[in-house]
C-alpha positions in Angstrom: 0.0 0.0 0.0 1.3 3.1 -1.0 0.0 5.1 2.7 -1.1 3.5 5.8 -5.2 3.6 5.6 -7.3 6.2 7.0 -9.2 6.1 10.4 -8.9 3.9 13.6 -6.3 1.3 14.3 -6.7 -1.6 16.7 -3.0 -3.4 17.5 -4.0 -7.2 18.0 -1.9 -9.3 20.3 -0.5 -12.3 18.6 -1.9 -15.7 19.9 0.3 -17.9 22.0 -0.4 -21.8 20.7 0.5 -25.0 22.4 0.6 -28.4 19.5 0.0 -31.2 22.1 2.7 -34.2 21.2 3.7 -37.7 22.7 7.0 -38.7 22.7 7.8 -40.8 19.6 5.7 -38.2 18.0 1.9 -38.3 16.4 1.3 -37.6 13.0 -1.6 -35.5 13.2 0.8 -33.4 15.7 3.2 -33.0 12.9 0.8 -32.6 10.1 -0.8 -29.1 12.5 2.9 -28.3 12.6 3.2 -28.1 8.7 0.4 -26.6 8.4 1.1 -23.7 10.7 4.9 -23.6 9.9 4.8 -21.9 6.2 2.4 -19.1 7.3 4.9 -18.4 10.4 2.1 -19.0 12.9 4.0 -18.9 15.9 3.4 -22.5 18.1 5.0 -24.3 20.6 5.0 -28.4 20.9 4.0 -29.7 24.3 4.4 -32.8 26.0 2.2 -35.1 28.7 4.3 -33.4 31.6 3.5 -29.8 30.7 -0.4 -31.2 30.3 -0.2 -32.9 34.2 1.8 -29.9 35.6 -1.6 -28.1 34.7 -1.3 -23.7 34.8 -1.3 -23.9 30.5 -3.4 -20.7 30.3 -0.8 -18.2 31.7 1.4 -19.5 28.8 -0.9 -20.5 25.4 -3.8 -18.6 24.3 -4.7 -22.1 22.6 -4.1 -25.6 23.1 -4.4 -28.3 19.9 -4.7 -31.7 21.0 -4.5 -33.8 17.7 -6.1 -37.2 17.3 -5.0 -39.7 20.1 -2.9 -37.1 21.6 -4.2 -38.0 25.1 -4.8 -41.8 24.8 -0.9 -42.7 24.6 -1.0 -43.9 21.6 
């Protein structure tokens, strides 16, 4: 654009996102990583210790939990 635009601004606050992983890794964890990845969408993997140490919402805005992310499988 050649000028900013006219009129009111509102500055939006990025979203903090937490993927939900096992170890060994889930493919439906790593296919929400692709996708997010190329668009720079900024995320953070998390494992079944950050979900049982519980106090998530003062870090992630967000939490994916991908197919069989909490069966252990």
């Amino acid at each position: 654009m050649p000028k900013a635009p006219a009129g009111d601004a509102l500055k939006l606050k990025g979203v903090r996102a937490a993927v939900v992983n096992v170890y060994g890794g889930l493919m439906p964890a790593g296919w929400t990583r692709w996708l997010f990845e190329p668009y720079e969408f900024p995320h953070e993997g998390i494992y079944p210790q950050a979900l049982d140490a519980g106090k998530l919402n003062a870090k992630y805005d967000v939490h994916v939990l991908p197919t069989r992310a909490l069966c252990g499988a």
